[in-house]
N, C-alpha and C positions, 0 to 999 in steps of 0.2 A: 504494500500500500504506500511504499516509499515515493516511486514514481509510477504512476496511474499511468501516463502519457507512452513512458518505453517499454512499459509490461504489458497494459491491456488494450493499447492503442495504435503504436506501431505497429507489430508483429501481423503479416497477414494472418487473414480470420480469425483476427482476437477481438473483444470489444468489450466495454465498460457501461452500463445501462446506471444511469440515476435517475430516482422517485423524487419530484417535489410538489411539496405543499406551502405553498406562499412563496418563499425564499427560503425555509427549512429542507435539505435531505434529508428523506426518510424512507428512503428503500435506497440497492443498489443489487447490482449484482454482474456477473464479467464472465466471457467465455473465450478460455484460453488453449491452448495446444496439451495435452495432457502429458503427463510428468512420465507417464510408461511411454516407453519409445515403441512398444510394439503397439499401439495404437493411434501413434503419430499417423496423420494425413488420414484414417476411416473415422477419428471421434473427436469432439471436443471436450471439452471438459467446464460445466460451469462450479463457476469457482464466486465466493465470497458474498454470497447471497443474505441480506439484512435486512431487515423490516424494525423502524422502532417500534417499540411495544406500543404507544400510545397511537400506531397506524397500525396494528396487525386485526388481522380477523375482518378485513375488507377486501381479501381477495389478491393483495399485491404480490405477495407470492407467490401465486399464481399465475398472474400477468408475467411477471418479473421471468419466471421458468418456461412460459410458452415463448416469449421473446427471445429467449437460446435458443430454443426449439426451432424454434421459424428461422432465424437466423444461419444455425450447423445447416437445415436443409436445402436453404435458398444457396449457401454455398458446398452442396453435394456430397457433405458429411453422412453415416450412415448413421450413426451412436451419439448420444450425448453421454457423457458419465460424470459421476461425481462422488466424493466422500462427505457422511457426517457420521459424528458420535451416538453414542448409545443415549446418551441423554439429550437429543434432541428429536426430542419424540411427534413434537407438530410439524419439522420439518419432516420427517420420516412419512408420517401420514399424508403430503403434501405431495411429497415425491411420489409414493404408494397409489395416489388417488388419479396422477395422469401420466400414469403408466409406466414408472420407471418399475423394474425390478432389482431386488439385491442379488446380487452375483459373488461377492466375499466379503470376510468380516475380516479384518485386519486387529493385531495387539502392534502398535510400533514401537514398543518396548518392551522390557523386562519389567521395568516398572508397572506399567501398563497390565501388561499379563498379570503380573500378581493382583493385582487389583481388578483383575478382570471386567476395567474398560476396553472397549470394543470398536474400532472407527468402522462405520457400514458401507461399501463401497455399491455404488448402484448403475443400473445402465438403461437407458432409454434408447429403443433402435426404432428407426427414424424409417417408415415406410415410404414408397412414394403417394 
């Protein structure tokens, strides 16, 4: 989030979506090149997806996810994919509700394992 402009703006088929209300940001969300190389050029990956609380439960994130959506397939990507935590449970149902599926559960540490947190990795493939 350091630099928005070289991360999610230059790079072809990356992009940066922001939610406003008046002059407040209140959603965002970015879809980038995903971090597995064997999925480079068939998926994107939306990445950084936020709703402030005091906007949530009107549907933005859901906007905010089809606008990946529509985006990966106007530029002939097949997948979208993405990870979140175990405790993010309305995103999960969010994702769940327009069709992504989970595909692996990741511990990215030892720390993590022991405490048996859990990052959910999920995949949306993109019909024509």
């Amino acid at each position: 989030m350091q630099n928005i402009r070289q991360t999610y703006l230059e790079p072809k088929d990356c992009c940066f979506w922001v939610v406003e209300s008046g002059k407040e940001a209140v959603g965002m969300v970015a879809a980038v090149h995903p971090e597995d190389p064997a999925q480079r050029g068939s998926a994107l990956e939306l990445k950084r997806m936020s709703v402030e609380k005091a906007h949530r439960g009107r549907g933005l994130s859901k906007a905010l996810t089809w606008t990946v959506l529509r985006f990966a397939r106007e530029r002939g990507y097949k997948e979208v994919v993405l990870c979140t935590s175990m405790a993010q449970l309305t995103a999960q149902r969010v994702y769940e509700g327009l069709g992504f599926r989970r595909v692996r559960v990741v511990c990215p540490s030892l720390v993590t394992k022991l405490v048996e947190f859990h990052i959910y990795c999920y995949c949306y493939e993109i019909t024509e």
